[in-house]
N, C-alpha and C positions, 0 to 999 in steps of 0.2 A: 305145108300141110296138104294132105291131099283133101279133096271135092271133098263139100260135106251139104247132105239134105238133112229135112226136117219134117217125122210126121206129126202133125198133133193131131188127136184124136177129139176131134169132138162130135159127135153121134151119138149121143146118151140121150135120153128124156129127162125130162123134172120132175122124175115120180116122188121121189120125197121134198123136192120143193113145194108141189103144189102148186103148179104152172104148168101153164100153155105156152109159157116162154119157153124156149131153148134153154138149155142147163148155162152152155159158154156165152150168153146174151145177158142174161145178168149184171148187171153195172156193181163193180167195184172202185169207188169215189170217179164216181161219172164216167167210167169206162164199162165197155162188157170186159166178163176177164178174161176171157179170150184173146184178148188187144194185148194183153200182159205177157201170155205166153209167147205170142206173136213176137213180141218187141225185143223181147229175153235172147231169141234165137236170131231175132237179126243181129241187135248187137254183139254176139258170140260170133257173127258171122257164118250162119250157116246159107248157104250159095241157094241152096233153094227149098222153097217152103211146101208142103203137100199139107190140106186142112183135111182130115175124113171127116164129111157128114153126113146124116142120116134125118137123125126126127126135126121137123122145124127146118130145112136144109135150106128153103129159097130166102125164110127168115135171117138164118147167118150170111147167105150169100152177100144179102142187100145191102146188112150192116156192113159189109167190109166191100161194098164195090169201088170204091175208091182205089182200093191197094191193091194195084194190078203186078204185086209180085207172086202172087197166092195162085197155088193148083185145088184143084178142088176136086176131091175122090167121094163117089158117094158109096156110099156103107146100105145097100136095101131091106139087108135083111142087120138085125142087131144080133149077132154071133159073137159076140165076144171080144175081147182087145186081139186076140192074135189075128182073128180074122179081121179085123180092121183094118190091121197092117199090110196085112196078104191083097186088100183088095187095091193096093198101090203098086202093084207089082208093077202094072200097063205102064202107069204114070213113071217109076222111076225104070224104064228097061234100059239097058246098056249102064245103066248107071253101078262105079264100081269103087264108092270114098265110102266113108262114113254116114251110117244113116240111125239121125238122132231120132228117140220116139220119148214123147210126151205127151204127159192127158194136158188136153183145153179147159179141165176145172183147176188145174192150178196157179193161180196167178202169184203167187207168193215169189215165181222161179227165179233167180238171178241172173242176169247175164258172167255171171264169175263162174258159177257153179256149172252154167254149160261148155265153158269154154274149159275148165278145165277137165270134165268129161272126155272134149274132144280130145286135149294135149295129152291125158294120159293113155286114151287109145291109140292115138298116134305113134306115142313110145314106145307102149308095150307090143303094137300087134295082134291083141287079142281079138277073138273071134265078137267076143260079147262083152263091154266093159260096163258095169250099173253104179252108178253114182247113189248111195248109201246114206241114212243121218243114225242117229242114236237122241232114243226117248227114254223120260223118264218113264213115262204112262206109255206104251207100245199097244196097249188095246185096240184092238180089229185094225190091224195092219199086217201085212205079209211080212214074216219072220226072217229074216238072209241066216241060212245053217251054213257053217263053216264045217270044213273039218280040220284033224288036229295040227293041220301044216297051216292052218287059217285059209284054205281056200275054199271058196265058193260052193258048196254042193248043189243047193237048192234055195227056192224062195216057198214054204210051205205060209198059206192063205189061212189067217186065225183060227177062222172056226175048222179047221183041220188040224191045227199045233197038237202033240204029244202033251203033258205035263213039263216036261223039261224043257222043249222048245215054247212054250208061254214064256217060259222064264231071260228069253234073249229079248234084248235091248236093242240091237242093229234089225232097220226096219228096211221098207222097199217104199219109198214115195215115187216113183213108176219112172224115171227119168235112166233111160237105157240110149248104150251108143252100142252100135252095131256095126261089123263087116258086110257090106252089101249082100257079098254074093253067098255067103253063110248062113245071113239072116234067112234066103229066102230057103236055101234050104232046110234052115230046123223047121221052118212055119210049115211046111210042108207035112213034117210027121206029127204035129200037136195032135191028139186027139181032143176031143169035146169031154168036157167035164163030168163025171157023173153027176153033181148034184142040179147043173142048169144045162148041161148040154152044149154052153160057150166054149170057146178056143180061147186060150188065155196066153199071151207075148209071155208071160213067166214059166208056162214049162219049156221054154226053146234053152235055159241055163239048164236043165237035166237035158235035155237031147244033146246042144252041145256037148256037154262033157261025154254021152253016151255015144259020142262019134269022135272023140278025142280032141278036141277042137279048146284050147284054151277059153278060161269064162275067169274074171274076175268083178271085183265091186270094190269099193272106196267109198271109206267111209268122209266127205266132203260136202253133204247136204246142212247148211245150218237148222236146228229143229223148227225153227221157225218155216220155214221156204218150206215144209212138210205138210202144209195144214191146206188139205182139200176143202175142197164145200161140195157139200152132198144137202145138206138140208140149210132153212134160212137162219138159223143160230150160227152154222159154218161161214154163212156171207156176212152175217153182221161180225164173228170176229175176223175173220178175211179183211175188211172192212177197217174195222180198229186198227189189224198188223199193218196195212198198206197206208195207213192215215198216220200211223206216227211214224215208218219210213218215210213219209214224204215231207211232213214237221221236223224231224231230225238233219233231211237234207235240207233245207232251205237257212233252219238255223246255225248249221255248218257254214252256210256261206254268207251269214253276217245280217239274219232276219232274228227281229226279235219277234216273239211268240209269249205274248203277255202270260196268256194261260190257256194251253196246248191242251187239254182237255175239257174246253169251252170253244175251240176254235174248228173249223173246220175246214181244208182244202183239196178241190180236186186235184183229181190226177193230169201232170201236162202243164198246170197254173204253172208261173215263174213270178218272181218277186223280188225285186233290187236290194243291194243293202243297206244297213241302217235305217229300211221301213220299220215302222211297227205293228204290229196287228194285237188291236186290243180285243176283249173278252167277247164273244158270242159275235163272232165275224164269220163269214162265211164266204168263200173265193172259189166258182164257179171252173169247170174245165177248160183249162188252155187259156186263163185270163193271163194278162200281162200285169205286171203292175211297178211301177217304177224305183228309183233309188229313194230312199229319206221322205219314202209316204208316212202319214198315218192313217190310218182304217179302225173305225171302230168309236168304243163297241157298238153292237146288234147293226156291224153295217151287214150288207153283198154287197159284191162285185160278180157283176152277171158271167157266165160263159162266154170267153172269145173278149172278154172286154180287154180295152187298152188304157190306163191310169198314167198318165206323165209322171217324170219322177217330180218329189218335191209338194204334192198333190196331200190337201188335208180332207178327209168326210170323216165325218162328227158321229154322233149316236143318229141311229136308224134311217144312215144315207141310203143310198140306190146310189152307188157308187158307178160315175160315169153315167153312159145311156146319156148321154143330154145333159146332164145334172152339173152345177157351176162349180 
């Protein structure tokens, strides 16, 4: 497969959060969700990663100094997703694979659904490939119009839908693969919005096709993996979806989960099996915790702790830290 990059966008503010924090700083189950999208695109294997940021910028910086595989593009002025992208030119120049774009508010993404973004671009050639889901409720989501051979026209942004295009169900949760050197030239001709004056990555599927340049989409986003957060009712279900992925895996691999809706664990925790974790437990980010424990209830187990296996704490332990 050939080279593949990764932009994520993250430059937005928290206007409808109601934060000073960075929108992608946010912790979903003790991560920011930024870390999520992050992680998505390694394990997809994409060769190298470009973050664009803008508001709050030295703030994400810091968060992620560790991970010295990150580019970092700053965005000065907020222009819009297209112009996001454009300002990565510098950063990816000679560069000529695959270049995957994704927003930093969405953590839900899977490593399956980008990798097979890239495999089908791969295959097909296409100039522009967008990886697609289908909603029951499609409310304030960009619209994907086919036309009648089912290809791609456009991505029309809701509050601009016709009567008839309200009524489609294939939606745009922002996750696009691009031909490098195509990409940069649709971004080139976007014009600015009328109604904000942004540059938006979604009109480069009408310029492509208006420069003959094949544009497809695939419908392969599960409706879940769709759900942005734009405000704190979107983190707190963000939050729920990411907490019972992670109960689901754990009890796949042989964890009981007394009752999964009284429990809570972060993101990163691991847990041997044949533990059990009883009712109103709570298991910290990146804890360890060994084979044929018990936990619970109303214990913790702090962040980063290490629990041997075979390890019993009772009701209202302090699980490890010192503790016998």
């Amino acid at each position: 497969m050939a080279e593949s990059a990764a932009i994520i966008l993250a430059a937005g503010k928290s206007t409808r959060m109601k934060s000073d924090l960075p929108k992608v700083l946010h912790e979903v189950c003790g991560r920011p969700m930024l870390s999520f999208v992050l992680n998505a695109c390694r394990l997809a294997g994409a060769d190298r990663l470009l973050v664009v940021i803008g508001h709050g910028r030295e703030q994400v910086r810091e968060s992620f100094q560790d991970a010295d595989d990150l580019t970092w593009v700053e965005q000065n002025e907020q222009r819009g997703t297209g112009h996001a992208v454009l300002c990565c030119r510098n950063a990816l120049k000679g560069f000529s694979g695959h270049v995957l774009v994704v927003a930093g508010d969405m953590p839900l993404v899977r490593r399956e659904t980008i990798s097979n973004l890239l495999e089908s671009r791969e295959q097909s050639g296409d100039s522009l490939m967008l990886a697609t889901t289908i909603l029951d409720d499609p409310t304030g989501y960009g619209r994907i119009v086919r036309d009648a051979e089912s290809r791609i026209v456009a991505i029309v942004e809701h509050r601009d839908c016709s009567e008839e295009q309200l009524r489609i169900h294939e939606v745009n949760p922002s996750y696009y693969c691009f031909d490098a050197a195509w990409m940069w030239k649709a971004l080139e001709k976007v014009q600015p919005a009328e109604s904000k004056g942004e540059h938006y990555v979604t009109d480069t599927v009408r310029i492509l096709r208006e420069m003959s340049r094949p544009v497809s989409a695939i419908a392969c986003v599960p409706a879940e993996d769709a759900t942005g957060i734009n405000s704190r009712l979107d983190l707190a279900a963000v939050g729920r979806l990411m907490q019972d992925r992670i109960q689901l895996g754990l009890m796949n691999d042989g964890v009981t989960i007394v009752d999964p809706d009284n429990t809570w664990i972060d993101a990163e925790a691991s847990v041997g099996k044949d533990t059990i974790l009883y009712p109103f437990t709570y298991i910290g980010t990146g804890a360890r915790i060994g084979a044929g424990c018990r936990i619970g209830p109303f214990a913790r187990v702090p962040a980063e702790e290490a629990i041997p296996d075979s390890s019993v704490f009772g009701p209202n332990a302090l699980c490890g830290a010192g503790t016998p």
